[in-house]
Structure formats: structure tokens, C-alpha cells
Backbone bond lengths (Angstrom), bond angles and torsions (degrees), N, CA, C in turn:
res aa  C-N    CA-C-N  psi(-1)  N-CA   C-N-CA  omega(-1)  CA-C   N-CA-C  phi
1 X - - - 1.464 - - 1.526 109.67 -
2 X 1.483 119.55 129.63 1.429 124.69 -177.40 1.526 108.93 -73.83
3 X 0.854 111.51 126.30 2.015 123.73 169.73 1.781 103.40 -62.13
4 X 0.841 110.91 85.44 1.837 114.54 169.09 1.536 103.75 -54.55
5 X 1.491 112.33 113.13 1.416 105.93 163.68 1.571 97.01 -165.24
6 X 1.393 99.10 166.13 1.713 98.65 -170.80 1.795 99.28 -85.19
7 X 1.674 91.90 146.03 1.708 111.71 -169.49 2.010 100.03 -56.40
8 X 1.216 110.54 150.51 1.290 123.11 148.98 1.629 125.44 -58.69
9 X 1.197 113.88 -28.46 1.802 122.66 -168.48 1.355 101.24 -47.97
10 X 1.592 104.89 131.47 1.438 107.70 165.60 1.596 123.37 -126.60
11 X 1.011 104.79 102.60 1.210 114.66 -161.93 1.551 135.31 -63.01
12 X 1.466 98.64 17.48 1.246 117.60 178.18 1.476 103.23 -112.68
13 X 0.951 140.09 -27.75 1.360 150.66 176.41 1.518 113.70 -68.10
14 X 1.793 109.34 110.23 1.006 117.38 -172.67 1.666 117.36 -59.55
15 X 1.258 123.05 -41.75 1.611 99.44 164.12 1.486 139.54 -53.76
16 X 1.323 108.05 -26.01 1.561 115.15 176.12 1.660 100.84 -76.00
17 X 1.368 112.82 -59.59 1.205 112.73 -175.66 2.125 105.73 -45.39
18 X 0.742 102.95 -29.83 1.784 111.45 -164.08 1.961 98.65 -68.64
19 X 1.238 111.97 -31.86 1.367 111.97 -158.34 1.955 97.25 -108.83
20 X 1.000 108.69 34.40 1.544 112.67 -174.21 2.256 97.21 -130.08
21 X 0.945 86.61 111.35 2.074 114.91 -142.69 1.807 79.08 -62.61
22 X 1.341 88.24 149.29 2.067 114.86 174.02 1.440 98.24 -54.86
23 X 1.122 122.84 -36.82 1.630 121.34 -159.83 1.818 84.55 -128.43
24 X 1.547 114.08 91.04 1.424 102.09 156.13 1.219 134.93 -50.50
25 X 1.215 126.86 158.93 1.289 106.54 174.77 1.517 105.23 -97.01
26 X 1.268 145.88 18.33 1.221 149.40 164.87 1.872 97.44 -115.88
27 X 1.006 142.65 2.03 1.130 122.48 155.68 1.816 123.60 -113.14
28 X 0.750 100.23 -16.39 1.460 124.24 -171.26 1.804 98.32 -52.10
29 X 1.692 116.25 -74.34 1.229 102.97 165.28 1.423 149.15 -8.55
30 X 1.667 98.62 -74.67 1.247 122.29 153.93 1.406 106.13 -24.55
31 X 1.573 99.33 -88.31 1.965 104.16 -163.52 0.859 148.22 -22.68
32 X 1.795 98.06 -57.35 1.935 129.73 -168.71 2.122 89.14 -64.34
33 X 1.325 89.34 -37.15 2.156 83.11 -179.00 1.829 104.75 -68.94
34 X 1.429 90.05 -35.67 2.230 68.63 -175.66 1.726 81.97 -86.21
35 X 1.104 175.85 126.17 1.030 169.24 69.67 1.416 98.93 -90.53
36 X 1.887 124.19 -53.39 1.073 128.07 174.46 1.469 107.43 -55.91
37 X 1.275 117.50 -16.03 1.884 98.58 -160.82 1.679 105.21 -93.58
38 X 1.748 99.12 -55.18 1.570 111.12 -168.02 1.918 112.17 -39.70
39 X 1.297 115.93 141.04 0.998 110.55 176.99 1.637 112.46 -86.62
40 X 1.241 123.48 154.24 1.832 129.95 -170.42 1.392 76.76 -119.09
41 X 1.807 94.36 111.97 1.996 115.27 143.68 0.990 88.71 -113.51
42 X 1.481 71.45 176.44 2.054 98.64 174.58 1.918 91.74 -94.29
43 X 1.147 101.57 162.41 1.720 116.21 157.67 1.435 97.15 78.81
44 X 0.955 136.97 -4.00 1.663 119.90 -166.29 1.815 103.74 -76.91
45 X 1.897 89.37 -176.15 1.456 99.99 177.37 1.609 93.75 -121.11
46 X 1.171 130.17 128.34 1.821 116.80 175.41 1.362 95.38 -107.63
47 X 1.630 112.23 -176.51 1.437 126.54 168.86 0.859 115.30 -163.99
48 X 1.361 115.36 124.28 2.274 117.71 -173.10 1.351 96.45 -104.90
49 X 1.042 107.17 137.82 1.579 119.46 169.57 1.567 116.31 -111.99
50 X 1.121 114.81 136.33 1.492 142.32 -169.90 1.673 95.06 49.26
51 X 1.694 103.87 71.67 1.770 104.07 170.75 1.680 119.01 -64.35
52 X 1.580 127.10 -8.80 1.306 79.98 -170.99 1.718 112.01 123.10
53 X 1.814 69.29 -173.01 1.201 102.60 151.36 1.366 137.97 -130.68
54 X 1.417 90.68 39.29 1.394 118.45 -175.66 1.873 139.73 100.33
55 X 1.893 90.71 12.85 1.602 82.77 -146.17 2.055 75.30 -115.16
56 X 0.712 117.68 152.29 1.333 123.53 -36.37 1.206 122.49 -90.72
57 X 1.338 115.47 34.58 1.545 111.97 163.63 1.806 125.84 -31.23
58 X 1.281 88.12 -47.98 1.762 80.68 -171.92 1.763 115.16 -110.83
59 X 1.291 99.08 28.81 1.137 123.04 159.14 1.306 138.09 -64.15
60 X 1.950 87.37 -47.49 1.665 130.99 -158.67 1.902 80.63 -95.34
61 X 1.193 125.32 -56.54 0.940 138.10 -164.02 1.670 105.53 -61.72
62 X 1.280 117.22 -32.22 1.605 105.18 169.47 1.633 103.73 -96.70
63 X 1.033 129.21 -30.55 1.725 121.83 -179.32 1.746 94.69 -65.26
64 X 1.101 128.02 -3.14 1.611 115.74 -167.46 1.787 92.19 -105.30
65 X 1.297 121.34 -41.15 1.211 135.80 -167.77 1.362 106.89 64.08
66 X 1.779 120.81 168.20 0.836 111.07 -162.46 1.492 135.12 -103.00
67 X 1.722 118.48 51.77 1.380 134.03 103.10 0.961 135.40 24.85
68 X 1.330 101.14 -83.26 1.617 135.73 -162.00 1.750 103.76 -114.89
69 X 1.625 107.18 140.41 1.553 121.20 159.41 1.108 125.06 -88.37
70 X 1.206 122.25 127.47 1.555 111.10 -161.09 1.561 97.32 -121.70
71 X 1.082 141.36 124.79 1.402 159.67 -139.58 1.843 117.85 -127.03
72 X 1.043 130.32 109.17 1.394 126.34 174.18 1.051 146.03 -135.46
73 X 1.603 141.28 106.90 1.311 125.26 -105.66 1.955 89.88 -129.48
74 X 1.004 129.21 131.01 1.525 117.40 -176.27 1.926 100.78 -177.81
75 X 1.380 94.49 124.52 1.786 113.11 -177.40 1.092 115.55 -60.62
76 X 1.552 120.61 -10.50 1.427 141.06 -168.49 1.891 111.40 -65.95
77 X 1.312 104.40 67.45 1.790 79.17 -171.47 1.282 134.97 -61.63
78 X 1.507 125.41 -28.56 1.252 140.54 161.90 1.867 108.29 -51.98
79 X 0.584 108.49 -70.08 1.616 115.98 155.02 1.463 113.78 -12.79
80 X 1.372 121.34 -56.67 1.269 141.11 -121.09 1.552 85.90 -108.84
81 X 1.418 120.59 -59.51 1.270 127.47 178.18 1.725 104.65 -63.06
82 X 0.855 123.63 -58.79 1.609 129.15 158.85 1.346 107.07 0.73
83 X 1.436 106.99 -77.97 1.591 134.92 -147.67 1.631 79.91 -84.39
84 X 1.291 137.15 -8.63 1.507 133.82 -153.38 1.931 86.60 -95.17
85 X 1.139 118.83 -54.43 1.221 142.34 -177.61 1.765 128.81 -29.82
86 X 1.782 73.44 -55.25 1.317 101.91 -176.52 1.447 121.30 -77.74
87 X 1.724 107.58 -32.74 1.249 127.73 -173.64 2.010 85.75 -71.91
88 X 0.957 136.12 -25.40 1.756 133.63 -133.50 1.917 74.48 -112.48
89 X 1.257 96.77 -45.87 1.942 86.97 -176.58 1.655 117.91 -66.04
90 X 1.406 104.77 -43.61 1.336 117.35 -170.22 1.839 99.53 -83.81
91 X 1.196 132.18 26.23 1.487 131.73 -173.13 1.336 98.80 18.24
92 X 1.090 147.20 81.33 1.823 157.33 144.21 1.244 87.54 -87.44
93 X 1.540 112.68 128.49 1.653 130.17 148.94 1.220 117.04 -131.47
94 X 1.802 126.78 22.37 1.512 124.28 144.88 1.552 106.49 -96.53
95 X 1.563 119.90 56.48 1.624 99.87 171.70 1.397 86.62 -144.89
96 X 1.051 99.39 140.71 2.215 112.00 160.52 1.168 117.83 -140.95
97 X 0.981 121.57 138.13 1.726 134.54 -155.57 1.609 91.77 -116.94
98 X 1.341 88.10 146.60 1.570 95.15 171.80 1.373 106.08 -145.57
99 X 1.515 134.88 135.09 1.139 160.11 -158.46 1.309 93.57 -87.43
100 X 1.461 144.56 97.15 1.741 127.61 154.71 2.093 90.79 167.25
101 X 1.302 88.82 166.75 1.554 117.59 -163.92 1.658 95.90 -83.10
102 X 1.726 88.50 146.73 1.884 103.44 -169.81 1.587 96.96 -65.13
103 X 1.759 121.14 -16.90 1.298 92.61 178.15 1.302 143.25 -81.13
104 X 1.229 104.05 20.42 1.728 124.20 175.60 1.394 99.05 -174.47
105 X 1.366 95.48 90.89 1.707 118.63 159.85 1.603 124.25 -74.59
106 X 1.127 118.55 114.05 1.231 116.57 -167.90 1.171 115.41 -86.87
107 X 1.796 110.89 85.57 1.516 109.89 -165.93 1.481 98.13 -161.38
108 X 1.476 127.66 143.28 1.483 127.01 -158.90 1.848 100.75 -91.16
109 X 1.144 107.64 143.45 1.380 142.00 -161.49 2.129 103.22 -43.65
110 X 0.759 123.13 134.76 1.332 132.00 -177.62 1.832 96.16 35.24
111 X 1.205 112.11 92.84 1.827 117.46 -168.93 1.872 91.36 -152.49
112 X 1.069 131.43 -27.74 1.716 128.52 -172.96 1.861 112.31 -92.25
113 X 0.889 106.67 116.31 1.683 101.25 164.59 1.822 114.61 -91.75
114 X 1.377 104.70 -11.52 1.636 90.57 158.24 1.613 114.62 -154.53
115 X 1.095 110.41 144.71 1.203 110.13 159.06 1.601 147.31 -111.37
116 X 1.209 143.97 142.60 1.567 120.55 -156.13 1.526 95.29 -139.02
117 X 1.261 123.55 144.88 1.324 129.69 147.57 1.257 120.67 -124.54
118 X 1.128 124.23 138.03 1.807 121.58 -175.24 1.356 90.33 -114.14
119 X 1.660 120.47 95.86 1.287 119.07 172.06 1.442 120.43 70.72
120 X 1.576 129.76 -10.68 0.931 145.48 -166.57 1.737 113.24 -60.68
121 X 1.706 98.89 -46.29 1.433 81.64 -160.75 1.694 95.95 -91.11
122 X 1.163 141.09 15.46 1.510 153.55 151.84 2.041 86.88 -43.00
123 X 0.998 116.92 -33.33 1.823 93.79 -148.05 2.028 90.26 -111.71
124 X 1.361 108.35 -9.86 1.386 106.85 178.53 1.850 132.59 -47.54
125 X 1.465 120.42 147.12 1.768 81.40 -173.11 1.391 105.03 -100.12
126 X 1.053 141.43 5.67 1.610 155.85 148.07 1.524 136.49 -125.00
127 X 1.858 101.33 79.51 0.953 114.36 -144.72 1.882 92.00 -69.23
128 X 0.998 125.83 -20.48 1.455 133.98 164.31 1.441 108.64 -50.11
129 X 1.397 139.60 -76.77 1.072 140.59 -167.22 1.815 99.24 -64.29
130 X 0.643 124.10 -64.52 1.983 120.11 169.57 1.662 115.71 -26.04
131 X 1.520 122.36 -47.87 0.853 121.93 -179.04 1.980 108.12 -92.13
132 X 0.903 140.57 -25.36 1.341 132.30 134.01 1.649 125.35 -11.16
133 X 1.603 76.44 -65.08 2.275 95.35 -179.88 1.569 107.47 -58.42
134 X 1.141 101.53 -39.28 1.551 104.72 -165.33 1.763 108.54 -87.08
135 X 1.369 125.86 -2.03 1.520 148.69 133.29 0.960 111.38 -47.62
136 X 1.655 121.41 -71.55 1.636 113.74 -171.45 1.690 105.90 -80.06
137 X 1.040 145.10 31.75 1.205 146.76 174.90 1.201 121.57 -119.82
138 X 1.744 109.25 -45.45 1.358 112.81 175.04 1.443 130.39 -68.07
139 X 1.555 127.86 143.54 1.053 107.54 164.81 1.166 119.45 -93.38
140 X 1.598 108.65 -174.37 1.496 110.81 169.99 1.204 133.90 -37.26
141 X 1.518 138.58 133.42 1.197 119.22 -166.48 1.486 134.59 67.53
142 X 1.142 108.24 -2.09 1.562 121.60 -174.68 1.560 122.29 -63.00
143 X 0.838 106.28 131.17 1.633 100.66 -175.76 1.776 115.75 -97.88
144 X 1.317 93.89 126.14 1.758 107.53 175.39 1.639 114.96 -98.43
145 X 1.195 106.54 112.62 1.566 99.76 175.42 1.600 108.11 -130.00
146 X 1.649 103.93 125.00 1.631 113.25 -178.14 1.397 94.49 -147.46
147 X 1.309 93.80 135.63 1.933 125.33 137.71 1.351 127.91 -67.15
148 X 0.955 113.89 141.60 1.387 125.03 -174.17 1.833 101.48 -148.67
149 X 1.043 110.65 149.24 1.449 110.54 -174.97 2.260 84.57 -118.52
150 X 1.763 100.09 151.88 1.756 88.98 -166.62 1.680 86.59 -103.01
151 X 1.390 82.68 -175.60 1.713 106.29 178.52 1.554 118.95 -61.78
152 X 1.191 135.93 -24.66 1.283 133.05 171.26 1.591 109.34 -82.70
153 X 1.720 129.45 27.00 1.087 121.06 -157.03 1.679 82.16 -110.20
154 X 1.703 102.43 140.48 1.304 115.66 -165.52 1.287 124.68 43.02
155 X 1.657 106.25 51.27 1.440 127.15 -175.16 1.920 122.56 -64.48
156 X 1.624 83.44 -28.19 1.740 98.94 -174.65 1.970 110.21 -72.54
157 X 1.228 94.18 -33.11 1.251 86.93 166.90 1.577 126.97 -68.32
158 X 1.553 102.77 -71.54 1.570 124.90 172.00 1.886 108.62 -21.78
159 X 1.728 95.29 -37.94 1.688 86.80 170.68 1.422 129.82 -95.20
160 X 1.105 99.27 -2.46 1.571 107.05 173.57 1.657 103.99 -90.53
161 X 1.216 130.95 -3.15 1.348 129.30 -152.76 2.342 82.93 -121.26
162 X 1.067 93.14 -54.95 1.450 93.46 177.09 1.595 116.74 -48.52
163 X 1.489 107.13 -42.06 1.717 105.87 -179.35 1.588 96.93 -61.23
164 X 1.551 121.46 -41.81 1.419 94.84 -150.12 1.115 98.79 -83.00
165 X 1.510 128.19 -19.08 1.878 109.76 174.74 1.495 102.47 -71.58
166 X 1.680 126.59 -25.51 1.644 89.79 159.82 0.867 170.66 -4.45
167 X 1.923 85.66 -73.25 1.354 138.99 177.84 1.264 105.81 -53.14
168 X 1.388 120.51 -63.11 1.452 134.16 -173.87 1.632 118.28 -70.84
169 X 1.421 110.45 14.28 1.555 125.79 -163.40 1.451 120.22 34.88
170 X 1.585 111.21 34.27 1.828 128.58 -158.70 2.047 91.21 -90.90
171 X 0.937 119.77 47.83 1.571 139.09 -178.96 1.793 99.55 -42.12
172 X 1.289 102.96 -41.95 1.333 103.64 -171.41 1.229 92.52 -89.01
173 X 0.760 144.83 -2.62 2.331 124.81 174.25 1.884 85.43 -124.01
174 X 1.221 132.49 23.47 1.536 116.02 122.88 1.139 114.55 -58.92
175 X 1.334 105.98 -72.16 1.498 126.95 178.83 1.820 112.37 -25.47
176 X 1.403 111.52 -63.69 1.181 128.02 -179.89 1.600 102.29 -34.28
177 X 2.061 113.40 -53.52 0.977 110.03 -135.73 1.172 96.67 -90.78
178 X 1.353 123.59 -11.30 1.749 138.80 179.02 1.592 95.84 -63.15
179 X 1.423 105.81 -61.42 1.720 101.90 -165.43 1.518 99.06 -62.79
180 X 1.238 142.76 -39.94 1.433 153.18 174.73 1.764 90.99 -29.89
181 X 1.086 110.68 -81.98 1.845 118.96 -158.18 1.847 95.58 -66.36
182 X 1.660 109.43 -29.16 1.550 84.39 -174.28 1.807 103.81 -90.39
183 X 1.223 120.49 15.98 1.708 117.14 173.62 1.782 95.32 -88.65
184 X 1.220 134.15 -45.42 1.354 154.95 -133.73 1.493 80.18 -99.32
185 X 0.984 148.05 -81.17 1.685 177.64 -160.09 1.149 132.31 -98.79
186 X 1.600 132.77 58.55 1.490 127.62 -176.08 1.013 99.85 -53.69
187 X 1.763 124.90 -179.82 1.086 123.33 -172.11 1.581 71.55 -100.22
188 X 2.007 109.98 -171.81 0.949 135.89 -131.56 1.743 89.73 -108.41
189 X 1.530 116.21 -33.01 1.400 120.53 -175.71 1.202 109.61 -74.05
190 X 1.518 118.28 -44.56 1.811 127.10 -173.69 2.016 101.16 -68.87
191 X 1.256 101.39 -30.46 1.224 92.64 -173.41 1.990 117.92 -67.01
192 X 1.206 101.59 -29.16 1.472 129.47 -160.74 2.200 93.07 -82.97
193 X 1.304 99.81 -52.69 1.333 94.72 176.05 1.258 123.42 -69.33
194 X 1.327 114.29 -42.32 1.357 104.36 162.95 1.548 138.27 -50.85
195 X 1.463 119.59 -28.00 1.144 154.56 153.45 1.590 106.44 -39.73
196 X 1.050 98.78 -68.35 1.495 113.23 159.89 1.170 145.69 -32.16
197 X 1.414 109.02 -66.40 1.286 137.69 -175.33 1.327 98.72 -83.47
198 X 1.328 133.40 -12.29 1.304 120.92 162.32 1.907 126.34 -111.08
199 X 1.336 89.15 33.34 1.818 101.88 171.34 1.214 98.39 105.10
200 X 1.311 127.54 -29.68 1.665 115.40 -163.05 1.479 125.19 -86.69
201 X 1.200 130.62 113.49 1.559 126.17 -141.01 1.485 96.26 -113.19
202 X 1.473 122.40 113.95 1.581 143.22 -152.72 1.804 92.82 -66.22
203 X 1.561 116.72 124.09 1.244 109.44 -176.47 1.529 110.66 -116.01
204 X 1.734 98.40 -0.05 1.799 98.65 -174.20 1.951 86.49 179.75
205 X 1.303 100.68 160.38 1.444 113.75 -169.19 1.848 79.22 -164.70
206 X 1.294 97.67 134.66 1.589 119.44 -163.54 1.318 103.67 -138.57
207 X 1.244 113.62 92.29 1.677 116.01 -177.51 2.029 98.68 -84.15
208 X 1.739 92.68 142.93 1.536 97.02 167.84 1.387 100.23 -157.29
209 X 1.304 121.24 -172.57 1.632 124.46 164.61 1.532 101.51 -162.47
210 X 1.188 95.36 169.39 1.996 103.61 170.61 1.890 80.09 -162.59
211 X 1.625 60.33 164.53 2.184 97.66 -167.38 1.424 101.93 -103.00
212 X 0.970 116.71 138.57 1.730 132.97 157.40 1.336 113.63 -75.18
213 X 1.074 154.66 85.54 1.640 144.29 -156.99 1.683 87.10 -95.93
214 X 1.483 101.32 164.91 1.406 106.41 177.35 1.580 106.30 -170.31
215 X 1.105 151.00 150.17 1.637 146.38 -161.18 1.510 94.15 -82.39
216 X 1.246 133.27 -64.91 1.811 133.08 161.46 1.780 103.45 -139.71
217 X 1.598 69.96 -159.76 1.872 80.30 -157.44 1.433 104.05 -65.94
218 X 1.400 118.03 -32.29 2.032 118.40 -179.65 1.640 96.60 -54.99
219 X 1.412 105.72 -50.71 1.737 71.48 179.86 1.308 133.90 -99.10
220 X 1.183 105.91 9.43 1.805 117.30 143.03 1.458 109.18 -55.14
221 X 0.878 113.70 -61.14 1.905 101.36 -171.75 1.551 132.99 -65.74
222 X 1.722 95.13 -12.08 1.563 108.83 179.35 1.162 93.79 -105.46
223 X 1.300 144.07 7.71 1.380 133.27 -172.80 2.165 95.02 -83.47
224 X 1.540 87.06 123.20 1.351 95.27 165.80 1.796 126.67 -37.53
225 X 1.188 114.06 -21.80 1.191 110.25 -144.86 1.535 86.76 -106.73
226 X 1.486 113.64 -36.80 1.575 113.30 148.18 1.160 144.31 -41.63
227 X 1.316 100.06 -81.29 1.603 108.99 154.33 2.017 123.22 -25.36
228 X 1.611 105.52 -41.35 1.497 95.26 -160.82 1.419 103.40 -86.50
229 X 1.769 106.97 -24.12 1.578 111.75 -161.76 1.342 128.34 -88.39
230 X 1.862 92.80 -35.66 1.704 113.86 -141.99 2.003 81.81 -124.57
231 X 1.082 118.49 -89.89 0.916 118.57 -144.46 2.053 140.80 -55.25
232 X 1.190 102.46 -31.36 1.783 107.49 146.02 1.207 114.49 -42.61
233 X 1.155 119.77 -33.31 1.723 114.56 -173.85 1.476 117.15 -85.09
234 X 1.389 96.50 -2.04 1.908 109.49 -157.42 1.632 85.72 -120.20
235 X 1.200 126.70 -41.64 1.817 112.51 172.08 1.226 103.74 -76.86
236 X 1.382 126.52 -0.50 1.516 113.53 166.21 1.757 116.49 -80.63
237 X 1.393 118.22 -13.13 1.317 128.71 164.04 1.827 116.61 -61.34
238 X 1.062 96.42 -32.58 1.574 95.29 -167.54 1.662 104.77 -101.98
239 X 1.522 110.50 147.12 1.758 91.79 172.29 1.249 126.67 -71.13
240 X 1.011 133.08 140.87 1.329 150.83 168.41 1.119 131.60 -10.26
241 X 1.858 114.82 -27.84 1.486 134.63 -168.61 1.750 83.32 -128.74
242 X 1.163 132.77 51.40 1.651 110.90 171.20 1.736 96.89 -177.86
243 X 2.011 109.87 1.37 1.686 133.50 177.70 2.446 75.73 -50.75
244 X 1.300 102.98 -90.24 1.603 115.55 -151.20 1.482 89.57 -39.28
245 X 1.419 140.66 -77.98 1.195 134.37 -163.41 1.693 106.64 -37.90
246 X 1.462 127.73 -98.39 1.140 125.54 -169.52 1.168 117.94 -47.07
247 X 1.413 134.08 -26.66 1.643 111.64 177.49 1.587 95.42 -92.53
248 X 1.466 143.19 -8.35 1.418 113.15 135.25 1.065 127.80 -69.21
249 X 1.277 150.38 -30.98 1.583 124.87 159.11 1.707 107.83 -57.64
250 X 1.186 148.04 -21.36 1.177 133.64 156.24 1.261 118.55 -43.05
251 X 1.073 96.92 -70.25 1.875 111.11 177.91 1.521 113.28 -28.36
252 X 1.731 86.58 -61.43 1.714 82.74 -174.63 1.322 124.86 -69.57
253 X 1.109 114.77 -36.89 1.523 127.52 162.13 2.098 109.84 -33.00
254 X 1.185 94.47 -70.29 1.574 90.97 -169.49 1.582 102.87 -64.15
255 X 1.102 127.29 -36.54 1.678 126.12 -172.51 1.375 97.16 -67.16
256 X 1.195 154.40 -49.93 1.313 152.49 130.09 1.316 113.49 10.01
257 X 1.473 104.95 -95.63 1.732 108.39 162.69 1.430 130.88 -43.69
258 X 1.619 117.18 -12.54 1.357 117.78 156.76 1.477 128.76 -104.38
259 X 1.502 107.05 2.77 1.608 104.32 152.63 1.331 110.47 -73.57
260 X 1.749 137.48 -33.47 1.355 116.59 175.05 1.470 96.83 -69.56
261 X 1.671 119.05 -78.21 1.842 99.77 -145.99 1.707 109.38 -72.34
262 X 1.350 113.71 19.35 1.809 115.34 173.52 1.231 105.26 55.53
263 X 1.679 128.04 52.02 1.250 145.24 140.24 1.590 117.69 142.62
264 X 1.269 84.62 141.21 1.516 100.55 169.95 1.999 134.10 -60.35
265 X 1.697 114.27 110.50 0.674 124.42 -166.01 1.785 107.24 -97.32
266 X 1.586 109.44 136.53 1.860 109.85 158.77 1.402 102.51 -141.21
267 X 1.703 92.86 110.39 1.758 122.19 178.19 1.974 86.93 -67.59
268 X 1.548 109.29 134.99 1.504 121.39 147.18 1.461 110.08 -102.06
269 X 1.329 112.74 118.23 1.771 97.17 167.63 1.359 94.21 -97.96
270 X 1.786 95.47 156.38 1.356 96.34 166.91 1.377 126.37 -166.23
271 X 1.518 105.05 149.91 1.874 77.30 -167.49 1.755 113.27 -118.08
272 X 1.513 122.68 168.43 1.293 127.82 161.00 1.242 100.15 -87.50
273 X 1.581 103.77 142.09 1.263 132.53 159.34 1.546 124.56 -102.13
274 X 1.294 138.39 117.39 1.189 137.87 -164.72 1.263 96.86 -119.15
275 X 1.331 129.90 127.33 1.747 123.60 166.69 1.607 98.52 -138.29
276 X 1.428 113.96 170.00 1.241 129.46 173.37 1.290 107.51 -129.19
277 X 1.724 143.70 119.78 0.947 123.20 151.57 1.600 128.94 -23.79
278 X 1.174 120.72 151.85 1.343 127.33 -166.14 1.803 102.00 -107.89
């Protein structure tokens, strides 16, 4: 039986930060698809939002060569020095990082010909005011390309976790857990209008998904990638005195369902967003 308790990771601390891989395995998916989309000129200005730990900021930044400035904006300071490192190993001198939130990008008014987020603006805290910024920044014609992973992503859990606050007649941390996935996950229409409604005229929407496989749910919950990303945020759904009970009846529940199909599956759907300034 797994001990439910919130992770130790501190994410400011340069050794932890150091051992969290160039190619996540929760971002990586995402990327290689906006990697396929963004178009490579010569001369441009780009801008990644919420880079990271760099991926793929300086990815974009060597397929562009140095031409082009490639720009990346993320509150993450541990991160930040990270991605500082890498840029200092790999000699890149079209990239500059800047420490601060997409909602005031410090960058002069129609100056970017592209912009990228790999999942980025999923974690923003006004995904309204971000997409505004990224209006007064873009120029004409500018191309926006983001990932977003949707709301049914790691659905098998979310429903095994919903019965048991049922169970417990905890009605209000359903509720909680609904607004939880729709802060994390707009739906797919609000995302597109907003897009919209701020000059950028939708030129492609690229549905995909990939699976998390796992042997059962115990080693879903010790899986690092759990533990560092997802799960503190998910014992914050349940109360405090009832965290060990319901996420053990979770547990047992899905390990159950993975003695028949011989392991535990979490589908991400997710889509590309392609826009062009208008």
C-alpha cells in the first residue's frame, strides 16, 4: 500500500532541478509536434513561453540558426539557470532568457514573428492577460504555435478519484476537482476563441495523444514523474484527514483493473494549435 503524502522535491534546488532529463518524458510528446508545425525563416524574432528547462527553446533556437533571436520567458529561476548552462555548453548566442510571467512580456509591441508554447500556457495564472501580450507583440502575420494537453487527459484516474469523493458525500471537492482540470485544461472551444478574439486566426488544430503505461496503480504513484508534477495538487482535492483512505481505495481499485488488462493505462489527448496573426 502507497503512503499518500506530499513529495519533498524542491524545485528550486539545483540538484533536483539537474536530474529532471533534456527531453522530459511528459514534455517531449507535446514538442517534437510543434517542432513539426513552426515554420524555419531566416531573420526572425521567436518567443517560447513557459521554456522550462529549455526544451524546446533551444532546440528552435539551433534549427533557426543564428539569424534569428530566439527569446524565452519563464518565472522558473532554477530552471532558468539550468537552461543558462546548457545555452553556455552548447555555445548558442541567439537565445536570451528572461526570468518573469507571460503576463507582461518584456518585449516591444508587434517585434516577434513566432511564438511557441509547449504546454506552457496550460500552467499560466491569466491565461487572458498572456494572450493579450502575445497580441501586442506579434507582428503581422506572425505565427503562434502551442500545445495544450485537453481535459479528459489522465481521465482513468480523475474517475476513480471522483467516485470516491462521492462515496464520502464530499460534493463540494467534486466540484473543487471539476474546477481543478478546467484551470489546468480549457476546453478546446474557449481556447480557440480566445485565440481569436485576440487577432490570431486558427490555421490548423492537430489532434494526438500518447499513454503513460505503468504495471498498476502503486507504481503509478511512485513514479517520479507523478510524484513531481501531478500529485500534491491531487491530495490537495481530498481533505486532509480522509488524503490515506480515498487514495487507497483508488489504488486498489485501479490495481484491480490492472490485474485484468495487465497494466495500468493514462491516455493524454492533445492538441496543436496553429494560428497566424491576423
Amino acid at each position: 500500500m502507497t503512503k499518500f503524502r506530499k513529495s519533498n522535491f524542491n524545485l528550486n534546488d539545483r540538484d533536483t532541478v539537474s536530474i529532471i532529463d533534456e527531453l522530459p518524458l511528459w514534455s517531449a510528446p507535446f514538442g517534437l509536434k510543434l517542432l513539426d508545425t513552426i515554420r524555419l525563416r531566416q531573420h526572425i524574432t521567436a518567443l517560447d513561453i513557459g521554456f522550462g528547462l529549455g526544451f524546446p527553446l533551444l532546440e528552435i533556437a539551433q534549427r533557426l540558426g543564428n539569424s534569428s533571436k530566439v527569446y524565452g520567458i519563464d518565472p522558473w529561476k532554477a530552471a532558468i539557470e539550468r537552461t543558462q548552462t546548457k545555452i553556455n555548453i552548447l555555445g548558442l548566442t541567439n537565445v536570451e532568457l528572461i526570468e518573469g510571467v507571460a503576463e507582461n512580456i518584456p518585449l516591444p509591441d508587434n517585434s516577434v514573428d513566432l511564438i511557441v508554447s509547449n504546454n506552457g500556457i496550460n500552467n499560466v495564472q491569466n491565461l487572458e492577460k498572456v494572450m493579450s501580450e502575445c497580441k501586442r507583440i506579434a507582428k503581422k502575420s506572425a505565427q503562434f504555435v502551442a500545445t495544450v494537453n485537453l481535459n479528459k487527459t489522465m481521465i482513468e484516474f480523475y474517475d476513480e478519484l471522483e467516485k470516491g469523493l462521492i462515496e464520502e458525500g464530499l460534493n463540494e471537492n467534486v466540484s473543487q476537482l471539476k474546477k481543478h482540470i478546467y484551470h489546468k485544461r480549457r476546453p478546446l472551444d474557449e481556447l480557440k476563441k480566445l485565440f481569436q478574439s485576440n487577432g490570431f486566426k486558427i490555421e490548423k488544430l492537430i489532434h494526438d495523444s500518447f499513454k503513460l503505461r505503468f504495471l498498476n496503480a502503486t507504481t503509478m504513484f511512485n513514479h517520479y514523474l507523478i510524484r513531481l508534477a501531478f500529485l500534491d495538487s491531487w491530495l490537495d482535492l481530498v481533505p486532509e484527514v480522509l488524503i490515506q483512505e480515498i487514495f487507497t481505495r483508488v489504488e486498489n481499485r485501479l490495481n484491480h483493473k490492472a490485474q485484468d488488462d495487465e497494466e495500468i493505462v493514462l491516455t493524454v489527448p492533445f492538441v496543436v494549435i496553429e494560428a497566424e496573426k491576423s
